[in-house]
C-alpha positions as CSV (number, residue, x, y, z in Angstrom):
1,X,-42.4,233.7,86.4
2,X,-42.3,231.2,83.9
3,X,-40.1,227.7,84.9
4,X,-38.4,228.3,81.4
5,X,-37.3,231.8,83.3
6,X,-36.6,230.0,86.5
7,X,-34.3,227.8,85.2
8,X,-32.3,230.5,83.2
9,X,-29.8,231.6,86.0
10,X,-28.9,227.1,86.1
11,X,-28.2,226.7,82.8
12,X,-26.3,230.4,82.6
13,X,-24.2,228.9,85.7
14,X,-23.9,225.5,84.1
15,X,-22.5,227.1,80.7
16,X,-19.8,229.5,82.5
17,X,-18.8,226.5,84.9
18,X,-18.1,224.2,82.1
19,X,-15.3,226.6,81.1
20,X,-13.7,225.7,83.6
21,X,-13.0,222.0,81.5
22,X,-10.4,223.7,79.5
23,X,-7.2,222.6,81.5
24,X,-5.6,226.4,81.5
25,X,-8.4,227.9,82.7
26,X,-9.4,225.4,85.3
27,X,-5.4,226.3,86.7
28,X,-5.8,229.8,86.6
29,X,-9.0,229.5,88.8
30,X,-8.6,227.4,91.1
31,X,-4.9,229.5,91.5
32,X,-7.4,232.4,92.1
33,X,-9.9,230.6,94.1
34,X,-7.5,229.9,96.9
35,X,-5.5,233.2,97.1
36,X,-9.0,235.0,97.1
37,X,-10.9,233.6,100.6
38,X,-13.5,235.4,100.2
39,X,-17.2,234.7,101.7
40,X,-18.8,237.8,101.7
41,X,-20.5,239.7,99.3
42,X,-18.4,242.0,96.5
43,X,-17.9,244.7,94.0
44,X,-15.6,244.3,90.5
45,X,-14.2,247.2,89.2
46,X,-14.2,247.2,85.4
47,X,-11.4,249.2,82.9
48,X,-12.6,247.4,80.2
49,X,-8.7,245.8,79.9
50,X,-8.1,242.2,79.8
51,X,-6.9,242.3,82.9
52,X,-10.1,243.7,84.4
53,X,-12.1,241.3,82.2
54,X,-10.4,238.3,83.2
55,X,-10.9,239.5,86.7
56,X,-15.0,239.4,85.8
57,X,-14.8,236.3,84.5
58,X,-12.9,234.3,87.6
59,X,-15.3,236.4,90.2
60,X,-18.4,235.4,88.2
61,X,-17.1,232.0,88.7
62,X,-15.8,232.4,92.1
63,X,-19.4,233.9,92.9
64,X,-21.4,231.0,91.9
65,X,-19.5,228.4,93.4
66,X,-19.8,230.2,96.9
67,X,-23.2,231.4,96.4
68,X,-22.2,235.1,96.8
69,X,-23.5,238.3,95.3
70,X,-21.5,240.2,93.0
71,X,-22.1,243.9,91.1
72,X,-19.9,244.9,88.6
73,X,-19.2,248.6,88.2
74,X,-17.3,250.8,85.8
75,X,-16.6,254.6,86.1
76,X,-16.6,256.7,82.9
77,X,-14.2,259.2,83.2
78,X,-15.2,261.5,80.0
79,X,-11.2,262.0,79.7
80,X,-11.7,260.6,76.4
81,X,-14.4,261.4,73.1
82,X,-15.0,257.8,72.9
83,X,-14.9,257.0,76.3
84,X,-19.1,256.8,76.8
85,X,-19.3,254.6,73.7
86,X,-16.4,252.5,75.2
87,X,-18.6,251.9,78.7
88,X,-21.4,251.0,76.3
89,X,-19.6,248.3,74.7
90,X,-18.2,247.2,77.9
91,X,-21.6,246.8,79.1
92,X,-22.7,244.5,76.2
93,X,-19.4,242.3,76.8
94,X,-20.6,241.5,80.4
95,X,-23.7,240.3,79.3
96,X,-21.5,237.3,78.0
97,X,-21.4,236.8,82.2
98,X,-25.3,237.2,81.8
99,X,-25.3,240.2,84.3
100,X,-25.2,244.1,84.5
101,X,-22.8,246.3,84.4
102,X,-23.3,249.7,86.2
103,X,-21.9,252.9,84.6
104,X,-20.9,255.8,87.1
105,X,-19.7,259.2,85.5
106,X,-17.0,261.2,87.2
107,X,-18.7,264.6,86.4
108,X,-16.6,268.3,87.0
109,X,-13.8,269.3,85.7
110,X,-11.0,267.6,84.6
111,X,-7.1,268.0,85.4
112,X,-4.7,269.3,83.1
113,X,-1.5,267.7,84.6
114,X,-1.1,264.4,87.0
115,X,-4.1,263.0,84.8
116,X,-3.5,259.1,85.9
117,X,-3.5,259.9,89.0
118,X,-6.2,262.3,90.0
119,X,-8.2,259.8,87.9
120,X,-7.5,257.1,89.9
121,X,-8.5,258.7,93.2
122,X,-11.7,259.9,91.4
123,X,-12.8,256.2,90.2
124,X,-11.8,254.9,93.7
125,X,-14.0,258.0,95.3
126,X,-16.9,256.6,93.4
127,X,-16.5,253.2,93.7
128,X,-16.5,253.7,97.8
129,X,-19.3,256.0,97.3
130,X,-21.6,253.2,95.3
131,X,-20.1,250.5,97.5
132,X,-21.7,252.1,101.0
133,X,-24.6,252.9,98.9
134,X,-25.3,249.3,98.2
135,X,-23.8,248.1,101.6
136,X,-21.1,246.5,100.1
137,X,-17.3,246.1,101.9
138,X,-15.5,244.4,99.3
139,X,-14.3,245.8,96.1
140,X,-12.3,243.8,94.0
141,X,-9.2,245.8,91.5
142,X,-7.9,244.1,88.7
143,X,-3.9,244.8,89.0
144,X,-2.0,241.9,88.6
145,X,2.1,241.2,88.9
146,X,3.6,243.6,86.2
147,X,1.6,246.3,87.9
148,X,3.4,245.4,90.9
149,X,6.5,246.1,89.7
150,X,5.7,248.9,87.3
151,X,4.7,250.3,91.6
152,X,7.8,249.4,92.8
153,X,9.6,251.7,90.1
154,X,7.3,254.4,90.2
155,X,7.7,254.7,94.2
156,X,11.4,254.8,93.5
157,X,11.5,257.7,91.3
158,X,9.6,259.4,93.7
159,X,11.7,258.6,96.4
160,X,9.6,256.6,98.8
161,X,11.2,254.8,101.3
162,X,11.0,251.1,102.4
163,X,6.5,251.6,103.1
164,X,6.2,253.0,99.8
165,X,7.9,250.9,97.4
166,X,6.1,247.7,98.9
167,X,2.6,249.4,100.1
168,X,0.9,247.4,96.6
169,X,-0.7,245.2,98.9
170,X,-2.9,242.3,98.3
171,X,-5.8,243.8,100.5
172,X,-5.9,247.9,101.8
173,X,-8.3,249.6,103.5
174,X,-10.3,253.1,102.5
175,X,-13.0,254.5,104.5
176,X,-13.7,251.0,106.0
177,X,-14.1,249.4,102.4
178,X,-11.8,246.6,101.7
179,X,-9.5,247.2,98.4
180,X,-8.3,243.6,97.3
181,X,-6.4,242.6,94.4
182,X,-6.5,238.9,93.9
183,X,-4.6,238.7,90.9
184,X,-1.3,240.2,92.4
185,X,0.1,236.6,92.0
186,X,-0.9,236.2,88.1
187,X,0.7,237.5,85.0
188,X,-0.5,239.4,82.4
189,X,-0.5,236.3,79.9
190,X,-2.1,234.7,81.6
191,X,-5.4,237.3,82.3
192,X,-4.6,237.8,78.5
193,X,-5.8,233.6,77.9
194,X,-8.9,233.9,79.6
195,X,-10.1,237.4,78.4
196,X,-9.1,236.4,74.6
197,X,-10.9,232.9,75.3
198,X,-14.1,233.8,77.2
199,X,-14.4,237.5,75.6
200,X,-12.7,237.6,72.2
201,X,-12.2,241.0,72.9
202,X,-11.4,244.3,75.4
203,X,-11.0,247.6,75.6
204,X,-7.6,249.2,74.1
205,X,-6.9,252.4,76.3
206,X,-4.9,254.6,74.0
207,X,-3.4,256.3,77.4
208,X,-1.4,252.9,77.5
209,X,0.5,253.8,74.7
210,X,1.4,257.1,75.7
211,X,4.6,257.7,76.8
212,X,4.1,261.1,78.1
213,X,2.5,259.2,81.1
214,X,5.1,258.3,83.9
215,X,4.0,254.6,84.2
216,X,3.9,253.8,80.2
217,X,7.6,255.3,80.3
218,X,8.4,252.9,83.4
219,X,6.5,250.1,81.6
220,X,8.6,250.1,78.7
221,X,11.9,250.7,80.7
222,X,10.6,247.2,82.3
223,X,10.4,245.8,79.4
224,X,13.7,246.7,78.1
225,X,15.1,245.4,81.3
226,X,13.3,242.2,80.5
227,X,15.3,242.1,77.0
228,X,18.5,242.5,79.1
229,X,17.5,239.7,81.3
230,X,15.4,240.5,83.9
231,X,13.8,237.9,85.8
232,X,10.3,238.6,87.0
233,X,10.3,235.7,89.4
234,X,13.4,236.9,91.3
235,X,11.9,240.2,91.4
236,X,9.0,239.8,93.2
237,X,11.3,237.3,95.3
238,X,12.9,240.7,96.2
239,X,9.4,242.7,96.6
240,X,8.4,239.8,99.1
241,X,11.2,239.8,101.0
242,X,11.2,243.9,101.5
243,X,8.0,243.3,102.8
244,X,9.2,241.1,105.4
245,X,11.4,243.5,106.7
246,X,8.9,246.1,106.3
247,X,6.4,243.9,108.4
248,X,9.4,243.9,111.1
249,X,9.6,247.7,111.2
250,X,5.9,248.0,111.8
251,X,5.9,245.8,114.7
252,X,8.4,248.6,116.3
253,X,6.4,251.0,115.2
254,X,3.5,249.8,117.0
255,X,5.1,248.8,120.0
256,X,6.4,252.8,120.2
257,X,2.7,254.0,119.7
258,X,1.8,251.7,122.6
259,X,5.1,252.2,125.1
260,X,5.5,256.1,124.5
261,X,2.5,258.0,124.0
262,X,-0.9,258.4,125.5
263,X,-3.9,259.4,123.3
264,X,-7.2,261.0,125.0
265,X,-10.3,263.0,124.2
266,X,-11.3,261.0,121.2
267,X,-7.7,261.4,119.5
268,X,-7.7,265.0,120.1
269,X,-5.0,264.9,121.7
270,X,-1.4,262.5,121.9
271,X,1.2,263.3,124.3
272,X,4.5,261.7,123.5
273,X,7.3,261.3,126.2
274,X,11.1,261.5,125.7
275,X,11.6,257.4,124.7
276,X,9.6,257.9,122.1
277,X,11.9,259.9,120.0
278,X,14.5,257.4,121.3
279,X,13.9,254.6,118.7
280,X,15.9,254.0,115.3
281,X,15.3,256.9,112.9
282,X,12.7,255.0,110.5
283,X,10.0,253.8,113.6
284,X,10.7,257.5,115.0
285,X,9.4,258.7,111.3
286,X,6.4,256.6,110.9
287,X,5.0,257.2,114.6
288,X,5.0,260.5,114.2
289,X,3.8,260.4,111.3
290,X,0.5,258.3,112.3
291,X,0.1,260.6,115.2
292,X,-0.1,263.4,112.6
293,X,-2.7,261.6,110.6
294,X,-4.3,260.5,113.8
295,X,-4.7,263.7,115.4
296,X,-5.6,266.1,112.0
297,X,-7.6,263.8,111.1
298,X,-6.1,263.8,107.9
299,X,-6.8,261.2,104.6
300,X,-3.3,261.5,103.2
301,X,-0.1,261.1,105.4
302,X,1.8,264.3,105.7
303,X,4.3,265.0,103.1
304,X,7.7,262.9,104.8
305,X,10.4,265.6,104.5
306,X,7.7,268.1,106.4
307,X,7.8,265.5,109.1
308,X,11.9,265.2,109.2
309,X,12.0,268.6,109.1
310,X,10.0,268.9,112.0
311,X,11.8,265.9,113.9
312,X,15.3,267.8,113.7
313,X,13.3,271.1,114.6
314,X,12.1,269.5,117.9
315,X,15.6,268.3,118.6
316,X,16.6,272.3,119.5
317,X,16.7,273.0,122.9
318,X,14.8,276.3,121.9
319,X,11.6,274.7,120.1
320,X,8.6,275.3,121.7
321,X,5.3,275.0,119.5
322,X,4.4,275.0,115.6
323,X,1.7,273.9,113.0
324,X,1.7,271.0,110.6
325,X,-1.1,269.0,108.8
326,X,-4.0,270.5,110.9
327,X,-2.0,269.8,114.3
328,X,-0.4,272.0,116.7
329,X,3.3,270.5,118.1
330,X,4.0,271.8,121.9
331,X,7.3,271.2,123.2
332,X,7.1,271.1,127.3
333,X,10.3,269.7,128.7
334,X,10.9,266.4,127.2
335,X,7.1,266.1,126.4
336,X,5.6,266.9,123.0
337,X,1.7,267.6,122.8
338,X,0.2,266.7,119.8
339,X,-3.3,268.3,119.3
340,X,-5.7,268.8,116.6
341,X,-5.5,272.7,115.2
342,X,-8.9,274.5,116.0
């Protein structure tokens, strides 16, 4: 190689890090810099939006300055005719970062109903599956603060209780890949500035401005609430504390698993004396509930008013064994047996 070639990636580095001498993008990253904490190698997960562009252009940055390596992926969904020309032109706005963006296609058929959602667990699917692939534990998502509340009023309207509407967490887990979202803390706008700035431009999903879609009807009742005051800061004031508490009830939680129950063969089987269905009504719930998962080995908790219904059942003198989520539930005395269904 040539030393004209050798010295491309320097001056490539020195031309994105002298963004950074614009004042508001300077803030912005070294905002994301410290909530990130990051030192090992990741995965960005492109929309196309300017919130999943700004998200390229702080990692790219992020990347350089701690010497990491960082793949960029995108998943096609073919929900839309345009959508393959749309991944093409993503790829070509990347190459403003001077690096490669890999297309994945989610190929079979596609949903007629819930189509957000079943897309999402799709794209994530493939993400995890590309992310093993390459060895890879990280994978950074692009949602920022409005998604967080545009979650909050989603969980409601399904009726989630106090794990659901704060379970948008800054960093999950999914088959032992790390999901974070570093930009919980920033606002749209601001993603807005640095994708208009470094980009000029981003992809326009039409989906956002359908309100047949459950979260474009909540995202608009957001921001009518805004126009009738609502404060976005007091908010996720609120959000943070709910999580406080909810941190407090999974400490109990815990301490039940631990106290109350003995697990053997692998998680084949959890036996669960009387105390442990002696706790307040909420750590009861969510113990047996990870005992379910535990035991049935099972990706998605069971659905919550199977489990209450269950809880009450077990209360009757007269219960002695049933099914639910791959488990079978034996009453003997004041013991329950949890084992996995064969």
């Amino acid at each position: 190689m040539s030393p004209k070639n050798l010295n491309a990636p320097n001056k490539t580095h020195k031309f994105l890090l002298d963004k950074l001498k614009d004042k508001q993008t300077f803030q912005i990253y070294k905002k994301f810099e410290k909530d990130l904490k990051l030192n090992e190698d990741f995965i960005v997960a492109v929309s196309g939006g300017p919130d999943s562009l700004a998200l390229c252009f702080l990692s790219k940055i992020y990347s350089i300055k701690k010497h990491l390596k960082v793949k960029y992926f995108h998943v096609d969904h073919k929900l839309r005719i345009n959508s393959t020309k749309e991944a093409k032109y993503l790829k070509k706005l990347l190459k403003k970062l001077s690096t490669n963006l890999e297309i994945f296609t989610w190929v079979g058929k596609k949903p007629k109903s819930n189509i957000q959602s079943v897309a999402r667990d799709k794209r994530y699917a493939l993400l995890i599956k590309n992310a093993k692939k390459f060895k890879i534990n990280n994978i950074l998502l692009g949602h920022h603060k409005d998604d967080l509340i545009e979650n909050f009023f989603i969980r409601i309207l399904r009726g989630s209780g106090l794990n659901g509407l704060v379970s948008f967490d800054q960093k999950t887990s999914q088959q032992n890949v790390n999901l974070i979202r570093p930009l919980l803390k920033f606002s749209k706008i601001n993603l807005e500035y640095i994708t208009k700035k470094f980009f000029k431009d981003y992809i326009e999903d039409p989906s956002n401005k359908n309100d047949e879609f459950k979260r474009i009807k909540i995202r608009n009742f957001i921001k009518n609430l805004e126009l009738e005051g609502l404060d976005k800061e007091k908010f996720n004031l609120t959000i943070k504390n709910l999580k406080f508490a909810n941190e407090s009830i999974k400490y109990f939680v815990e301490k039940n698993l631990k106290d109350n129950s003995i697990i053997s063969n692998i998680d084949k089987i959890v036996v669960l004396n009387k105390n442990f269905f002696y706790q307040s009504e909420e750590v009861v719930f969510r113990s047996f509930t990870k005992v379910i998962k535990i035991v049935g080995k099972n990706y998605y908790p069971t659905r919550g008013k199977k489990i209450n219904k269950l809880i009450d059942q077990m209360k009757n003198e007269n219960f002695f064994k049933t099914t639910l989520g791959n488990c079978i539930i034996k009453k003997v005395n004041n013991t329950v047996i949890v084992s996995k269904e064969r």
